[in-house]
C-alpha positions as CSV (number, residue, x, y, z in Angstrom):
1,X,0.0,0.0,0.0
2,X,1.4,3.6,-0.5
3,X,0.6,6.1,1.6
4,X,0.7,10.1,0.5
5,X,2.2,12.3,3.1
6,X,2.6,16.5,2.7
7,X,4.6,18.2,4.7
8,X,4.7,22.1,4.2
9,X,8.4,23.2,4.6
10,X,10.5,26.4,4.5
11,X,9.7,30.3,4.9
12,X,7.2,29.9,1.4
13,X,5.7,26.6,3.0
14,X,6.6,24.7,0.0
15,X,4.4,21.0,0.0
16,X,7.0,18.1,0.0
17,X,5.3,15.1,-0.8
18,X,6.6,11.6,0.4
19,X,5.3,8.2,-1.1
20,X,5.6,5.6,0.9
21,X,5.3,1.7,0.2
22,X,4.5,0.5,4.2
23,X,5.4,-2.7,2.8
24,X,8.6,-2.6,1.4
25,X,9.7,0.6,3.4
26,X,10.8,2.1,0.3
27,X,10.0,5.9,-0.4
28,X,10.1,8.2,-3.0
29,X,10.3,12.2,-2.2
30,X,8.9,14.8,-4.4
31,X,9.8,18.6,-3.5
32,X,12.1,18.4,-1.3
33,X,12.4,21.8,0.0
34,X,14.0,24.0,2.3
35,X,14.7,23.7,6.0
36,X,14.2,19.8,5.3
37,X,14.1,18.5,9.1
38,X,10.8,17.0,8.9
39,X,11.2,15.3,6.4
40,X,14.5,14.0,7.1
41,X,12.8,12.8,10.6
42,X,10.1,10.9,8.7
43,X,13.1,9.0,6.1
44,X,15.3,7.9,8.7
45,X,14.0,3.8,8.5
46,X,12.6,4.2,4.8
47,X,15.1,3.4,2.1
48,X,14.8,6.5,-0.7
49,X,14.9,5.5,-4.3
50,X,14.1,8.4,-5.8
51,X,13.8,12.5,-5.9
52,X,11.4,13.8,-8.1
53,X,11.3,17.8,-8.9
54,X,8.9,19.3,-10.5
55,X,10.9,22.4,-11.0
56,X,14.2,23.9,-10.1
57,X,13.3,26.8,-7.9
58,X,15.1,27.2,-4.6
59,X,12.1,26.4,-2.4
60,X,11.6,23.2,-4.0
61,X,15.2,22.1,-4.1
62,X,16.5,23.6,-0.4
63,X,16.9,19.6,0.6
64,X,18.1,18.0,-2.0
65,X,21.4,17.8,-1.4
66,X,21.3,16.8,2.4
67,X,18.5,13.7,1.9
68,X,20.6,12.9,-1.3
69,X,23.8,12.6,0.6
70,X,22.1,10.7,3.6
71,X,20.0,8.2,1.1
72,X,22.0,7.6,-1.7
73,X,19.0,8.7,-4.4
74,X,19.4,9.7,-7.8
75,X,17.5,12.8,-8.5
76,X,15.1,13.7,-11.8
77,X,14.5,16.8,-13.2
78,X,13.5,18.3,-17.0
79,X,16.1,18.9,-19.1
80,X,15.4,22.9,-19.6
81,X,16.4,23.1,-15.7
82,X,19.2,20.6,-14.9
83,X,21.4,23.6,-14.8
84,X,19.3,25.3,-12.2
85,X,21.0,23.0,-9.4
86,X,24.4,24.0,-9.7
87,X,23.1,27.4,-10.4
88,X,22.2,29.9,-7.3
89,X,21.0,32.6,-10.0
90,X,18.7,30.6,-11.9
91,X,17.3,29.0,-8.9
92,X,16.4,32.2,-7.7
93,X,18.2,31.8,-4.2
94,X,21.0,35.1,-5.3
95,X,17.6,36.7,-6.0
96,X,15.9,35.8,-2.6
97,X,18.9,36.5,-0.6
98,X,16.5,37.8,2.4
99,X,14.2,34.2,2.8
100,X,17.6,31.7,1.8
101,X,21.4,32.1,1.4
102,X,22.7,31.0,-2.2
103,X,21.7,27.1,-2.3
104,X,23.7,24.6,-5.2
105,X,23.6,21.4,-5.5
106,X,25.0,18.5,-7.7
107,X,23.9,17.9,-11.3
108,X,20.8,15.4,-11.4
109,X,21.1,11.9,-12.3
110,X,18.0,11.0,-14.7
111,X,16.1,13.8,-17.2
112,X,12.3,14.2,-17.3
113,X,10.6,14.6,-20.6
114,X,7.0,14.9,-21.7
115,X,4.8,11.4,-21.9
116,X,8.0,9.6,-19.7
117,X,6.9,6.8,-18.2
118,X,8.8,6.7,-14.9
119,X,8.7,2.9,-12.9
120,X,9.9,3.5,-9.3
121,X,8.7,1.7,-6.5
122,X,6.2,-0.4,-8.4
123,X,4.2,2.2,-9.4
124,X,4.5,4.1,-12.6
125,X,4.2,8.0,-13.6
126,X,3.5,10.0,-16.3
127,X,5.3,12.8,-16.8
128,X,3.7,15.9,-18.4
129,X,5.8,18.6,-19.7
130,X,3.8,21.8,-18.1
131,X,6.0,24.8,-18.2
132,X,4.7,28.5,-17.7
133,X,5.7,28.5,-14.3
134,X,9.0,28.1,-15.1
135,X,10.5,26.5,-18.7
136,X,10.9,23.1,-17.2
137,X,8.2,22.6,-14.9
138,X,6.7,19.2,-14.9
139,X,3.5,17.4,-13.3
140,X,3.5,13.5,-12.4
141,X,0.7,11.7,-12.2
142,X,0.4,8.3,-10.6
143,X,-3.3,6.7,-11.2
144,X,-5.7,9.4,-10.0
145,X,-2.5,11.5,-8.1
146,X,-1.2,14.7,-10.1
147,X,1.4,16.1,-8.3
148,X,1.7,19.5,-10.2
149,X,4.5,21.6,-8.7
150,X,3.5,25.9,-9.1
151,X,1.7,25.4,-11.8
152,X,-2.4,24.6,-10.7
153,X,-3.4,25.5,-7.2
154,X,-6.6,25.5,-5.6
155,X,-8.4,28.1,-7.1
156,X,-5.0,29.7,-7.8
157,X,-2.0,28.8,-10.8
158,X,1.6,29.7,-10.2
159,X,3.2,33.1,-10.7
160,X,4.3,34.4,-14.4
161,X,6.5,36.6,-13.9
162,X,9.8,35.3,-12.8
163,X,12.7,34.5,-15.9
164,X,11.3,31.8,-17.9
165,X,7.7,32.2,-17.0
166,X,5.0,32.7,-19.4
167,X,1.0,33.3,-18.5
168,X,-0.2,32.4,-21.9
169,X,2.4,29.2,-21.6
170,X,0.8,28.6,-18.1
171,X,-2.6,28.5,-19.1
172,X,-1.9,26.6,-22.3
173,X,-0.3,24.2,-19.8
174,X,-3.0,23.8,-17.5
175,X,-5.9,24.0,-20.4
176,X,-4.2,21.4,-22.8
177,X,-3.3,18.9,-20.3
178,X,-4.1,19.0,-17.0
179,X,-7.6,20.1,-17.5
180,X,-8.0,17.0,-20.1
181,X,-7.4,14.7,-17.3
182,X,-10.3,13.2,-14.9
183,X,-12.0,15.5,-12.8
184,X,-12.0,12.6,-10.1
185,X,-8.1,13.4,-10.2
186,X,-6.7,14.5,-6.8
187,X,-4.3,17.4,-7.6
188,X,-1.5,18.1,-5.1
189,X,-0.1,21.6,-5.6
190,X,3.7,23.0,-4.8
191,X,2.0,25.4,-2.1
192,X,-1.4,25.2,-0.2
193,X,-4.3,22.9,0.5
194,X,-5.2,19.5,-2.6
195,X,-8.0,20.1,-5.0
196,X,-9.0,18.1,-7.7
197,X,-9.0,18.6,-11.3
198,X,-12.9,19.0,-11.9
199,X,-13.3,21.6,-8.8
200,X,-10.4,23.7,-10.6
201,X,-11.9,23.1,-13.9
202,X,-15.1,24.9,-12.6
203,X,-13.8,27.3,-10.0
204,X,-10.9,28.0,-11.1
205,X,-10.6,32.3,-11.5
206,X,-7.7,32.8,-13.3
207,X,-8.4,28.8,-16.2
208,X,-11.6,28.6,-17.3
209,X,-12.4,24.3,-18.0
210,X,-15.0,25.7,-20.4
């Protein structure tokens, strides 16, 4: 059975999302982000296989480095951003020098592309190439599970307007292909409380499902 656990981390309360198989005590991590502790707390027994980002920016990434040198776990990313991690400017943590000091990490191990198909812990992803947000921002779902970084919140989408961000990409993002999923589809956003597809499709102020 795998269970979902969020925990909100950091000065921006960024959601880090840990999967975990109780019966193999194996765990994936998506978001690890900064000021880790909790997180590293709830990992100590489970044996990590994998990191998953669905973007590079610094609140996202603040724990990378520490739960990847403690676990041994490769770490995916989208090629538009694998330079982001050894990058403090493009991560934006020069930029935000008052919430984090510069944060760099190592280069990741795997690449993310759109339609992947990743197989980690016996369960398999899809990975949807979603950018707007940032050029390399991805969304993974797992059966009705869309993990979907900053770019669909409840009754909210991600900002625009830092480098690399587009609002007409965004909303093509969310109108193409996250809106043409189920609306029975449990969406689990990069900051703030889980929606689903159909109440965004329907509330949502800023993407219209119409």
């Amino acid at each position: 059975m795998i269970s979902i656990e969020a925990l909100s981390l950091g000065p921006l309360e960024t959601n880090a999302y840990l999967l975990k198989d109780t019966e193999s005590n194996k765990a994936i991590i998506i978001d690890p982000g900064m000021n880790p502790a909790a997180l590293i707390r709830r990992i100590t027994d489970l044996d990590v296989v994998a990191i998953l980002l669905t973007h590079a920016h610094f609140d996202h990434i603040g724990g990378v480095d520490e739960i990847r040198k403690l676990k041994s776990c490769p770490v995916y990313i989208h090629d538009l951003e694998a330079d982001w991690l050894t990058d403090a400017k493009k991560n934006g943590s020069l930029r935000w020098s008052e919430v984090t000091p510069p944060i760099v990490t190592d280069p990741a191990e795997f690449a993310l592309a759109e339609g992947m198909k990743l197989e980690l812990m016996g369960i398999s992803f899809k990975v949807f190439h979603t950018p707007g947000h940032s050029p390399g921002s991805v969304s993974f779902l797992w059966e009705n599970h869309l993990f979907s970084g900053d770019v669909l919140f409840k009754a909210g989408v991600g900002r625009s307007d830092l480098p690399g961000g587009s609002e007409r990409v965004l909303y093509d993002s969310i109108k193409t292909k996250l809106y043409k999923l189920d609306d029975a589809v449990k969406v689990y956003p990069g900051h703030g409380p889980r929606t689903t597809i159909g109440y965004e499709k329907a509330n949502n102020p800023f993407v219209s499902g119409k």
